[in-house]
SERO-4910 file (N, C-alpha, C, O; in steps of 0.05 Angstrom, whole numbers):
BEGIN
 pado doro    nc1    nc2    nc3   cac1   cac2   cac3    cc1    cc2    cc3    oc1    oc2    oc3
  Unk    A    350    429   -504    324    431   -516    325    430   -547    307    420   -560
  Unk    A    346    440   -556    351    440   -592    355    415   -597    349    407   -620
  Unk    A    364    395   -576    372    362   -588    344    353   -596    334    351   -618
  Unk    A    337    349   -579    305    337   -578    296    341   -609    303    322   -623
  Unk    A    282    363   -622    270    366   -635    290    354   -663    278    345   -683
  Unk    A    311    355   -663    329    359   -683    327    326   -685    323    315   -707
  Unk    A    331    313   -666    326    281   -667    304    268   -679    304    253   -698
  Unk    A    281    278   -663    265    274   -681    254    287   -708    238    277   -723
  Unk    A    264    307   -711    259    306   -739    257    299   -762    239    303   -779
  Unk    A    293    281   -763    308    269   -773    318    246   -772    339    242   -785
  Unk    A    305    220   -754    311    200   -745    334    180   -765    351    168   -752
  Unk    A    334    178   -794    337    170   -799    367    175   -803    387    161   -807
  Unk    A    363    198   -802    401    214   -808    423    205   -784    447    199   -786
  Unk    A    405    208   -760    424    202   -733    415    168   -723    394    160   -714
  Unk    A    433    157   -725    430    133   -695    416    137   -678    393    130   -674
  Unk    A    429    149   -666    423    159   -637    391    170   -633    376    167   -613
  Unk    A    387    183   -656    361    190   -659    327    170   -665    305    166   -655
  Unk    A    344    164   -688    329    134   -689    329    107   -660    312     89   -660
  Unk    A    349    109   -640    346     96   -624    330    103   -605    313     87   -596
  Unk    A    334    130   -596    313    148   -577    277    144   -589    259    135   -575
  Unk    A    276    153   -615    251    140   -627    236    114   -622    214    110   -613
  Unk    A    253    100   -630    249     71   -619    234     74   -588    212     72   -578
  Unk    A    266     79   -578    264     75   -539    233     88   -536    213     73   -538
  Unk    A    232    110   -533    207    124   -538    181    114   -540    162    115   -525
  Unk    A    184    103   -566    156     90   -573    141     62   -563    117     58   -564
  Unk    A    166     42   -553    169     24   -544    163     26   -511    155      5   -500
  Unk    A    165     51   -497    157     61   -467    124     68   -478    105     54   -470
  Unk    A    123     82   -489     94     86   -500     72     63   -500     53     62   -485
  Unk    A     77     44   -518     59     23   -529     69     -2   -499     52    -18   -493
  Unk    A     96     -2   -484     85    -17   -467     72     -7   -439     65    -24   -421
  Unk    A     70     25   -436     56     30   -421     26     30   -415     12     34   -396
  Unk    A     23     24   -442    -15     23   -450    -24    -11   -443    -47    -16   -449
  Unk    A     -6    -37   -431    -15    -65   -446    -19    -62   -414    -17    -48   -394
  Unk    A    -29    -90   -426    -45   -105   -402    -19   -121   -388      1   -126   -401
  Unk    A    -23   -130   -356      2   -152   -340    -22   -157   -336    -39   -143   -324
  Unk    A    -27   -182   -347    -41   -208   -341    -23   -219   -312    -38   -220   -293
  Unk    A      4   -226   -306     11   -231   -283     -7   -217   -255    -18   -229   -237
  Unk    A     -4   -189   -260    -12   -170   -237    -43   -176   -240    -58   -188   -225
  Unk    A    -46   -167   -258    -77   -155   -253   -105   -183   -247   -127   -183   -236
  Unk    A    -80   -214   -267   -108   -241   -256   -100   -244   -227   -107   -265   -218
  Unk    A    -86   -227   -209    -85   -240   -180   -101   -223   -157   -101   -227   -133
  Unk    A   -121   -197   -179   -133   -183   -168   -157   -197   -162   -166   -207   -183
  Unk    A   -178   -203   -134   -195   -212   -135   -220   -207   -144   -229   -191   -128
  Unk    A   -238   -211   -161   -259   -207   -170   -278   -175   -157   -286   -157   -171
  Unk    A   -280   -179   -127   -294   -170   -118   -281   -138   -115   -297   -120   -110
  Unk    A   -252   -131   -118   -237   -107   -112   -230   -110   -138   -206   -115   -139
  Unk    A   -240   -110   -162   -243    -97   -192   -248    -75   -188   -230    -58   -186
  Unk    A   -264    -71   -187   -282    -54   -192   -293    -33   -164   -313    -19   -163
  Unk    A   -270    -37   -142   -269    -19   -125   -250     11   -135   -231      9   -150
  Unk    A   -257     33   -126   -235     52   -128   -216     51   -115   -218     38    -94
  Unk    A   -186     66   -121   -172     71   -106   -172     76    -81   -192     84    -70
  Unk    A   -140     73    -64   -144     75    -35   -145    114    -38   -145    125    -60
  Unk    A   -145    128    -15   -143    157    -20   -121    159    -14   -110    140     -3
  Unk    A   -107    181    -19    -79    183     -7    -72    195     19    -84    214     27
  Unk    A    -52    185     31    -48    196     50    -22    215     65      0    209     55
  Unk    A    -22    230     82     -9    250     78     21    235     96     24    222    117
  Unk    A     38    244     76     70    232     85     80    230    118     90    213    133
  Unk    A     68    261    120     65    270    159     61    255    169     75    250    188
  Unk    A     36    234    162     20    221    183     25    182    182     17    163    196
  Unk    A     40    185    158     56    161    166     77    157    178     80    141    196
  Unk    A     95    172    169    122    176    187    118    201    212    137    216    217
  Unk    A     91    203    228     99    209    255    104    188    273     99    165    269
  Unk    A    112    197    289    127    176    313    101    162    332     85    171    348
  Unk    A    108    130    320     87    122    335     94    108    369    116    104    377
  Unk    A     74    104    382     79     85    409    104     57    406    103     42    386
  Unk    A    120     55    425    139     30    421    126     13    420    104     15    430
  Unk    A    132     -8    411    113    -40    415    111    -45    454     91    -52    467
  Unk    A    133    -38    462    138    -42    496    116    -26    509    103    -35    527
  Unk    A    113     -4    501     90     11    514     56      0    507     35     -4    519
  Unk    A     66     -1    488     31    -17    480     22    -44    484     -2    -50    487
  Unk    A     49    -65    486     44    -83    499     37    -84    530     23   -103    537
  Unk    A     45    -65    549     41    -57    573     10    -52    578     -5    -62    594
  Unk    A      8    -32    559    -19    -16    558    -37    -44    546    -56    -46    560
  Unk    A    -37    -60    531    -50    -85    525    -56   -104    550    -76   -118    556
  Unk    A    -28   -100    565    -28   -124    589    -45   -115    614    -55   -130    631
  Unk    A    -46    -94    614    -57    -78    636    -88    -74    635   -106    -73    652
  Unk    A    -87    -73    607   -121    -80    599   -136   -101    604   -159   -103    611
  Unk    A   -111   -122    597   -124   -150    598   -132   -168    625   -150   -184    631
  Unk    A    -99   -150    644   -105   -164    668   -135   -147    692   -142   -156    713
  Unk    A   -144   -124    679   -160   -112    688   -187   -131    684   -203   -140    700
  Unk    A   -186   -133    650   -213   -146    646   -217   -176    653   -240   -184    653
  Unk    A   -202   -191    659   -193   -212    677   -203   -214    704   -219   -229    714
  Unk    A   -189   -196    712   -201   -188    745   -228   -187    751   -241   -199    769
  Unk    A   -240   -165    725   -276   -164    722   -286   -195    720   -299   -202    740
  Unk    A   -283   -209    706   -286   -229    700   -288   -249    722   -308   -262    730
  Unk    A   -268   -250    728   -258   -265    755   -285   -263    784   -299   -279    796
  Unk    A   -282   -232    784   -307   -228    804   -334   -229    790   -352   -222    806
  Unk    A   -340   -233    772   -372   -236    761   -364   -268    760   -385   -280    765
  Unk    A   -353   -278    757   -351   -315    767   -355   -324    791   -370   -343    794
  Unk    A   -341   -311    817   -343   -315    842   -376   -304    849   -394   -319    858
  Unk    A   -380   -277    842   -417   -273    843   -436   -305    837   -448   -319    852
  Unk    A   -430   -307    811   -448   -317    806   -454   -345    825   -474   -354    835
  Unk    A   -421   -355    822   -420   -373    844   -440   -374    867   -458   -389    875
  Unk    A   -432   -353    874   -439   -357    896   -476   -353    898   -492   -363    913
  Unk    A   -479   -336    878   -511   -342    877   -517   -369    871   -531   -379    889
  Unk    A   -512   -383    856   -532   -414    852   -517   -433    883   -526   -455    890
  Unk    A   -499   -420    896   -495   -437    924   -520   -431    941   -523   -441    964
***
């Protein structure tokens, strides 16, 4: 904690001091500029949206469903609503016969 102050006090006496100064000021003034790279690939319309909210670490890294199980649970859905389908086709069929 005695370095610190003693560096800057005196920049000119130490190197090292005057380099830290520099480093320092140079983190400063480029933390304030603009990235034209980043910021022209933002679209117009999410300018001027707020941030996302944050979210809690827990609830991303809990353990989610395998892809295998959900694909199952997807297939089982599908061939269900298929089936429905299937018999409201044969109905109708058979009404305009």
């Amino acid at each position: 904690m005695r370095l610190l102050p003693r560096l800057f006090a005196a920049p000119a006496q130490s190197p090292l001091g005057s380099a830290i100064l520099i480093l320092c000021l140079s983190l400063i003034t480029s933390a304030c500029t603009r990235v034209p790279q980043i910021e022209d690939q933002i679209d117009s319309d999410l300018r001027g949206q707020p941030y996302p909210d944050f979210v809690p670490l827990d609830a991303v890294l809990a353990p989610h469903a395998l892809p295998q199980k959900q694909n199952a649970e997807i297939k089982t859905d599908l061939d269900k609503a298929a089936a429905r389908l299937r018999r409201r086709a044969a109905a109708l069929r058979q009404r305009t016969l």
